[in-house]
C-alpha positions in Angstrom: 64.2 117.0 168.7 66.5 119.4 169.8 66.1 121.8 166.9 62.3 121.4 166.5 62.0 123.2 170.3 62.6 126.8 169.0 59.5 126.2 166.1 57.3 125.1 168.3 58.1 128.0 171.3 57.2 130.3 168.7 54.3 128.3 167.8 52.9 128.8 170.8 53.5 132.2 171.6 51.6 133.0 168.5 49.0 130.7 169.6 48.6 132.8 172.4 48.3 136.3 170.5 45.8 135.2 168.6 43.9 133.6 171.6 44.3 137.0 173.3 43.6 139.2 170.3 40.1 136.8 170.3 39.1 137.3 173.5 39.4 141.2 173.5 37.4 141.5 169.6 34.8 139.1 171.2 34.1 141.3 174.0 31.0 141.4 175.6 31.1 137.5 176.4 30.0 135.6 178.7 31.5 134.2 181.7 31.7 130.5 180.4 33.4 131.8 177.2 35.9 133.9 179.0 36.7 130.7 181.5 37.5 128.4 178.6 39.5 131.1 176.3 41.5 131.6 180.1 42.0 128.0 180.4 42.9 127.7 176.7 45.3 130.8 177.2 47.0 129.1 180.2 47.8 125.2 178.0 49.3 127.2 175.7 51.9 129.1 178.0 55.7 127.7 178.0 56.6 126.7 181.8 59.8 127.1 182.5 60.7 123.9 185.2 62.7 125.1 188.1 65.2 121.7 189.2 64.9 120.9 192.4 67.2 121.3 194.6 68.4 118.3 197.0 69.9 119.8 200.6 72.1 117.1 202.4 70.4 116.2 206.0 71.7 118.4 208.9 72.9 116.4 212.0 69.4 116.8 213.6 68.1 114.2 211.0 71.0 111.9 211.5 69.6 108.0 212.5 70.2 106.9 216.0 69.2 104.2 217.9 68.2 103.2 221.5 69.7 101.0 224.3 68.7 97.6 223.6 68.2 97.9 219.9 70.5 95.1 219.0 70.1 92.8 222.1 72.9 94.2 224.0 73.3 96.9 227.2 74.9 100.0 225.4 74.2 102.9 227.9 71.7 105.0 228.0 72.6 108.0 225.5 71.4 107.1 221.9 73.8 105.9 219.7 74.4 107.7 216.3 74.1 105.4 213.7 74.3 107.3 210.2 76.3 106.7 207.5 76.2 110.7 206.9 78.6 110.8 210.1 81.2 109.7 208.6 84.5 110.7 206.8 83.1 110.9 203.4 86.3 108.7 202.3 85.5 106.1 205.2 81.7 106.4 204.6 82.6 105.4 201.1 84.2 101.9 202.2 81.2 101.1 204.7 78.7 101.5 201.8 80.3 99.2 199.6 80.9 97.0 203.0 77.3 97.0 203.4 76.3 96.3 199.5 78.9 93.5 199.0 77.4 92.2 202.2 73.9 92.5 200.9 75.2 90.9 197.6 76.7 87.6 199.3 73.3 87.3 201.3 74.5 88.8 204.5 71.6 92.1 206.0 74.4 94.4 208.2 72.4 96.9 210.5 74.6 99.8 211.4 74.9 99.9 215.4 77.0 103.1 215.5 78.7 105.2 213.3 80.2 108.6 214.8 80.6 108.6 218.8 80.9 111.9 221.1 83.3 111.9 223.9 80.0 111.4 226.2 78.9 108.5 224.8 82.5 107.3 224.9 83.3 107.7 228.4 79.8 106.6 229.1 81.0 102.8 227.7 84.2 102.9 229.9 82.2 103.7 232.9 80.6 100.6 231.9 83.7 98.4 232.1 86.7 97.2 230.2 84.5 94.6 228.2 82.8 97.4 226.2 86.7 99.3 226.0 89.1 100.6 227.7 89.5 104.2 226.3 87.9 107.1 227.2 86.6 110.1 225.0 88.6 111.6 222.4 90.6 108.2 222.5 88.5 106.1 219.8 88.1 106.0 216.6 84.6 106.8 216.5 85.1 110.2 217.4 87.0 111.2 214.2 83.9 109.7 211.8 86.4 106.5 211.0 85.0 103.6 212.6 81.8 101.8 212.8 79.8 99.2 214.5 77.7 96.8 212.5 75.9 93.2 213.3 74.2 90.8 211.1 70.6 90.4 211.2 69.0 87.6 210.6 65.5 87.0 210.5 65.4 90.6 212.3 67.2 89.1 215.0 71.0 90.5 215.9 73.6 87.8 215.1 76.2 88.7 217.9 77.7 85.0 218.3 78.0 83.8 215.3 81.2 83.5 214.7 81.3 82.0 210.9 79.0 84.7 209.9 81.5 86.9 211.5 84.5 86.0 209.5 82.5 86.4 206.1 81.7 90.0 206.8 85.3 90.5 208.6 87.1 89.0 205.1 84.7 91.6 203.2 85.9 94.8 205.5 89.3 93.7 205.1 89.6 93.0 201.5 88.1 96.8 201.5 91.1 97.9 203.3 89.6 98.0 206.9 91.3 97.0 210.0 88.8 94.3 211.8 88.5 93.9 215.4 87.7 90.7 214.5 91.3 90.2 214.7 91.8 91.5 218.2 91.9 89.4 221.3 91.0 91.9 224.2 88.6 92.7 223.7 87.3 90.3 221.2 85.2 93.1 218.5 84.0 91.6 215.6 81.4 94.3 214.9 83.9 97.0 214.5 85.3 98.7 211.3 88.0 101.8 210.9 90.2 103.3 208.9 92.3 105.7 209.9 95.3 105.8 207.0 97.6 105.0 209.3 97.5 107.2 212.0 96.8 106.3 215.7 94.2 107.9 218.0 97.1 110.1 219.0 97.3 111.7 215.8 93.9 111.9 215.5 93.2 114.0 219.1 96.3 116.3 217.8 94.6 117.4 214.9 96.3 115.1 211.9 94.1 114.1 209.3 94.9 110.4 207.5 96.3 110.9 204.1 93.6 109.8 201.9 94.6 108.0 198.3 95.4 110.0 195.0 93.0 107.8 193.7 90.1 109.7 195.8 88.5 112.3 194.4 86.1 114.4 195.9 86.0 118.1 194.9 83.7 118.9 197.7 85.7 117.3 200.6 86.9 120.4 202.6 82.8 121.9 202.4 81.6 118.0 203.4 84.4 118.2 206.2 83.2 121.5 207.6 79.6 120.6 207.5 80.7 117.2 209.3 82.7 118.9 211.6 79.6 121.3 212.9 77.8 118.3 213.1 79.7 116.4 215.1 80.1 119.6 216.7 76.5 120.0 217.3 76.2 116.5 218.7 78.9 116.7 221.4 77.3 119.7 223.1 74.1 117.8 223.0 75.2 114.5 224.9 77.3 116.1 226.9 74.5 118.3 228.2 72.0 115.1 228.3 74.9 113.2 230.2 75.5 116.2 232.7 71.5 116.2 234.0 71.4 113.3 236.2 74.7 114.6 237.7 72.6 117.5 238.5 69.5 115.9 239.7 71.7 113.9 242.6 73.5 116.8 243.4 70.1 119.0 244.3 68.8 115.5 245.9 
């Protein structure tokens, strides 16, 4: 099929000049006639297809969800809850989290994904049930943990616990560290990675050391564009969270 391409290119183009050369010789026609000679002019013309190009969703369009979502009191600043926030290596392991999940019968809604230092200290304003660290001390706010529940029947599965230790064995097996496994407080909806490193190394600018066998020729541009994002959404929050601080102020 290949070869036959050229042949019929030229086919057509000399289709064409004789359509052309027949509509000048006919000339004076009428406007019917010079409408379907056009039309026949136009079939005949090559179009060269331009491939479209895909651009990646900027942090504006990143999913978040409200207060209440999920059946539990998470503050009042949305919660980001994109997979597109994450460490592309981290996102990774979540998305086969969620479709090994999915394959065993269990639905995983994402709660949250990346979370600003206003969101964070927001949840230890809130008490030492929801944690006990403040912003730039989790790690959410390095794009390597998540929050997930399982739905069932649309309806947020927070307490049940064997249900829990399914999707915790799945994370694991993946190479996440559960908070399934952690006594206080008790988190069996939360997911990291980190490579090792502690939130220390994380606020001091290390990155985790990611596996030879990861390759992703586009991580440093993904990392940039991730980094404005995240960026982007810290200035936001912070600015929401600031307001009513404002408001009581001038009251």
């Amino acid at each position: 099929m290949l070869k036959k391409a050229p042949f019929f290119s030229l086919l057509a183009f000399s289709i064409l000049g004789q359509a052309q050369t027949v509509l000048q010789e006919s000339a004076p026609y009428t406007q019917e006639h010079q409408q379907l000679v056009t039309a026949l002019i136009q079939s005949l013309t090559p179009k060269v297809e331009t491939p479209a190009v895909i651009l990646p969703d900027g942090w504006e369009n990143w999913n978040t969800v409200e207060n209440y979502t999920f059946g539990k009191d998470r503050g009042s600043l949305p919660m980001i809850a994109d997979l597109e926030a994450l460490h592309p290596f981290f996102r990774d392991k979540i998305s086969q989290l969620i479709a090994i999940c999915k394959a065993k019968g269990i639905e995983l809604a994402l709660v949250e994904t990346y979370r600003t230092h206003a969101k964070q200290n927001e949840y230890k304003s809130m008490g030492k049930k929801y944690t006990r660290s403040g912003g730039g001390h989790s790690k959410h706010q390095y794009g390597l943990a998540v929050d997930v529940v399982p739905i069932v029947d649309s309806v947020a599965q927070w307490d049940d616990t064997k249900l829990w230790k399914k999707v915790g064995a799945v994370g694991e097996q993946l190479g996440l560290r559960w908070g399934g496994r952690w006594r206080n407080p008790y988190d069996p909806g939360h997911f990291e990675w980190t490579g090792g490193l502690s939130s220390y190394h994380l606020s001091n600018g290390l990155l985790p050391y990611l596996p030879k066998s990861y390759n992703n020729p586009c991580l440093e541009e993904e990392l940039a564009t991730l980094n404005e994002g995240w960026q982007s959404w810290e200035v936001e929050q912070a600015t929401i969270a600031r307001k009513p601080l404002a408001s009581a102020k001038t009251n």
